[in-house]
N, C-alpha and C positions, 0 to 999 in steps of 0.2 A: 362294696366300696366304689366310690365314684372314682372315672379318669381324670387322675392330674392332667391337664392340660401344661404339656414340656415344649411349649414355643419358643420356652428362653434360648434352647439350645442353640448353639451358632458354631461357626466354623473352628475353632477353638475345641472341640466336643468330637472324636470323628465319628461317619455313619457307621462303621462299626463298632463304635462302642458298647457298652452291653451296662444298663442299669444294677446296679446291685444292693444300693440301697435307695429307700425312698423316705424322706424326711416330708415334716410339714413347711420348709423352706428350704432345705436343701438336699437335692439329691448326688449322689457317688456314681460314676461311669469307672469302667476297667476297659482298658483295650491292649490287646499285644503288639506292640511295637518294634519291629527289629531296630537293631544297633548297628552300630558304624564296622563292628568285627563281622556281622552277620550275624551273633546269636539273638534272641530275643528277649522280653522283656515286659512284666506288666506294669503297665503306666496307668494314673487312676488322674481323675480331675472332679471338684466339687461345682457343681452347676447350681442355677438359680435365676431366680426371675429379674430382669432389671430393672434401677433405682432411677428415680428423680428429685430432685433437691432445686429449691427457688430459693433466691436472696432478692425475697420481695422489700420494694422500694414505698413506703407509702408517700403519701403525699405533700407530709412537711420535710420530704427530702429524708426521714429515719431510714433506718433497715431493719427488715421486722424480722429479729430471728424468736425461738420459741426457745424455752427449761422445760425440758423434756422429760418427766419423772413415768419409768415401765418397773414392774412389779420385778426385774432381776438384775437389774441394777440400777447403779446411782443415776440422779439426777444430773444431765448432760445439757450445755447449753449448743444449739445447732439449728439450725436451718427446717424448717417446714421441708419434709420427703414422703415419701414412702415407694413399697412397690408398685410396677404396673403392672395390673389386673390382664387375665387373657384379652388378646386383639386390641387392647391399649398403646398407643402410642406416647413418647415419655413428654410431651404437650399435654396430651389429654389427662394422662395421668398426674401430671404437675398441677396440671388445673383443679383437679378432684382434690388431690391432697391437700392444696392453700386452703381452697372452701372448708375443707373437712375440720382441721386440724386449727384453722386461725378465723374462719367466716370471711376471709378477703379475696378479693378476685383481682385479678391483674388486668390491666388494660391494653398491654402488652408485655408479652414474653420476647426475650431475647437469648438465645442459646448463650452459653457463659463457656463452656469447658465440658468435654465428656474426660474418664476416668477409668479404668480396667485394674482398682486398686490390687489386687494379686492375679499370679499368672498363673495360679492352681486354683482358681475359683473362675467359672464363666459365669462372667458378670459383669455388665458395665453399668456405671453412674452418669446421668445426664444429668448436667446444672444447669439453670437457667435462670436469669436476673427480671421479677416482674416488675415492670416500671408501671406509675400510677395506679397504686395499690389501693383501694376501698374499702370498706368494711360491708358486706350486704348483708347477712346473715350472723348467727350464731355460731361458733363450732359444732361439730356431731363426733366428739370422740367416741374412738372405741374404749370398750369397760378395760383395757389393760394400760390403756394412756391417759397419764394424767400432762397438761401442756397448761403455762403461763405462757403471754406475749410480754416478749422482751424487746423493744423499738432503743435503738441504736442509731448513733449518728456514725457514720463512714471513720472517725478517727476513734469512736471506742471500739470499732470494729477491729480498727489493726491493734491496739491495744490486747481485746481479749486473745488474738490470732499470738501476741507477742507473751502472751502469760501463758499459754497453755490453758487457754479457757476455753476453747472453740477449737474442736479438730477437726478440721477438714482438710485432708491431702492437698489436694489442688488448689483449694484457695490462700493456705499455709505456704503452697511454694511462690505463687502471683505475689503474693503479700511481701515474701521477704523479698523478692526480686524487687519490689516494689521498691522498699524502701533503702537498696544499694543503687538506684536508679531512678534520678527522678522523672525523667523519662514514658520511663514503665507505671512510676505512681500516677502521672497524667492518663496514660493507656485505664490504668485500671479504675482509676474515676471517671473516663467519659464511659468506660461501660457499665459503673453502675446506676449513672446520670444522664447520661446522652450527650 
């Protein structure tokens, strides 16, 4: 059996930890922990490799999100991601993913928000907003992805964000901030605009 490579691990994870199980995305660490009385205690944390997600901008100003349909469950409207690959950076990996997944390539990225959605999983989400989006290529899905392009303008954006159509943590909380403050709604369109 080949080595996983466990780069994901970060400080979150300690060096004593001890692996006990190993998944094909996630693995289980145990480590002893003392308590505040002095006794101890086994503490466990879910580990895994981290995510990248773009809210690619194409060119008549849309937002190009994907319908996301995988073989165990339903079809999900969201954002072009995936994981990074070992010695991946979440740029590189963003970039791989749009090509992959939609054939467009960003002409530039602009970091949006990172994420650490639970504090029992080491894991973090880097988002990224691609502005002047293209079409160069095809997709090259993989055999368990099936992905339509779904181009969006910036107000059916908050729309789907307002129906429970698109979940994403971080962009769900900008959004409703957003929209008690207009303010913050200008913030969050010069970021997805310039």
């Amino acid at each position: 059996r080949m080595k996983k490579d466990r780069s994901y691990r970060k400080s979150t994870v300690p060096e004593s930890a001890k692996l006990v199980f190993e998944g094909t995305i996630f693995d289980t660490y145990q480590w002893e922990q003392t308590l505040y009385d002095g006794s101890t205690q086994v503490f466990e944390k879910i580990a895994r490799h981290d995510t990248a997600v773009v809210y690619p901008i194409l060119l008549d100003g849309k937002i190009l999100l994907i319908q996301d349909s995988q073989p165990q469950r339903e079809t999900v409207i969201t954002a072009p991601s995936g994981r990074l690959e070992e010695g991946e950076q979440p740029d590189e990996a963003i970039i791989r993913e749009l090509l992959e997944e939609t054939g467009y390539e960003a002409e530039t990225l602009v970091p949006f928000y990172t994420l650490q959605p639970y504090e029992k999983i080491d894991w973090v989400v880097n988002v990224f907003i691609g502005r002047n989006c293209k079409k160069v290529a095809e997709p090259l899905l993989q055999a368990g992805e099936k992905i339509e392009l779904m181009p969006v303008t910036f107000d059916e954006l908050i729309q789907l964000v307002l129906n429970d159509k698109i979940r994403q943590e971080g962009l769900n909380n900008l959004v409703l901030r957003a929209l008690v403050d207009s303010e913050k709604m200008k913030e969050l369109k010069k970021l997805f605009f310039g």
